[in-house]
C-alpha positions as CSV (number, residue, x, y, z in Angstrom):
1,X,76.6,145.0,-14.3
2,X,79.5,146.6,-12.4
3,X,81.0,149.6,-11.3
4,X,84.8,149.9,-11.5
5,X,87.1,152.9,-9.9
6,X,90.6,153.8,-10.6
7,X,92.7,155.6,-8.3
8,X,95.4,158.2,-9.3
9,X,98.5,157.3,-9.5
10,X,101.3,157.4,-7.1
11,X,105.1,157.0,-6.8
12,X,105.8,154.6,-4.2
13,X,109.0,152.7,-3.0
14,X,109.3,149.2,-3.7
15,X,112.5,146.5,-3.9
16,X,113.6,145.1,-7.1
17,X,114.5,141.4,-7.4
18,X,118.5,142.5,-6.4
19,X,116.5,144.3,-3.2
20,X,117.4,148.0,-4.5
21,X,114.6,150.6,-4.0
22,X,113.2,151.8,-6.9
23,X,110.1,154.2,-7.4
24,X,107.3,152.4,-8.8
25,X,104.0,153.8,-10.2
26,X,101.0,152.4,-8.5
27,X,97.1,152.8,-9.5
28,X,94.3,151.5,-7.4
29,X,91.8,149.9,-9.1
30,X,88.3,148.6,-7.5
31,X,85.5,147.1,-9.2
32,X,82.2,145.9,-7.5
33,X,79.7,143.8,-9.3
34,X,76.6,141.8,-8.7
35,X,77.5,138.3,-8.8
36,X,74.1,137.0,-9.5
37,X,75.4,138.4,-13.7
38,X,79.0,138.2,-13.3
39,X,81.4,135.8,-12.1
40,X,83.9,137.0,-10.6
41,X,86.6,134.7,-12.4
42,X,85.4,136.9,-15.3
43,X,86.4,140.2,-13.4
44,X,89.6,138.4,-12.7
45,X,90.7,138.1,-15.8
46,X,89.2,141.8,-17.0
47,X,91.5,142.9,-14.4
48,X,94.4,141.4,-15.5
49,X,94.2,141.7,-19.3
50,X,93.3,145.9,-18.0
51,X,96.7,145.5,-15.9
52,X,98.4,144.4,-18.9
53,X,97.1,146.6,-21.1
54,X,98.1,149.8,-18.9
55,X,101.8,148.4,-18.0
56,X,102.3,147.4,-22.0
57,X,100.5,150.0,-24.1
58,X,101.7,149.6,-27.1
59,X,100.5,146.0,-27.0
60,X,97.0,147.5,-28.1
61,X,98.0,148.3,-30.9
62,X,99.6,145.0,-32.0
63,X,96.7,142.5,-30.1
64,X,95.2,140.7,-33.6
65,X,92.2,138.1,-32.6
């Protein structure tokens, strides 16, 4: 199995692609698993289908599989 922790989140600066600073949201997220049950190419892509998921919520609603 695994245990996965997510941060709070916080306003930070970052530079957009015209290097103007902008606030950004940012959310830690951790996970630690035992790789003797799960790969950890699997986590990967958890991780980023979660990112997506959290940056494009409404995309939950319209995801048909």
């Amino acid at each position: 199995g695994f245990i996965g922790a997510l941060g709070k989140i916080q306003k930070v600066p970052r530079f957009d692609a015209q290097n103007q600073v902008y606030a950004a949201h940012i959310m830690q997220v951790s996970w630690s698993c035992d790789h003797r049950v799960v790969d950890g190419a699997t986590i990967a892509n958890f991780t980023n289908l979660l990112k997506h998921y959290l940056e494009n919520p409404a995309t939950m609603l319209l995801e048909t599989k």
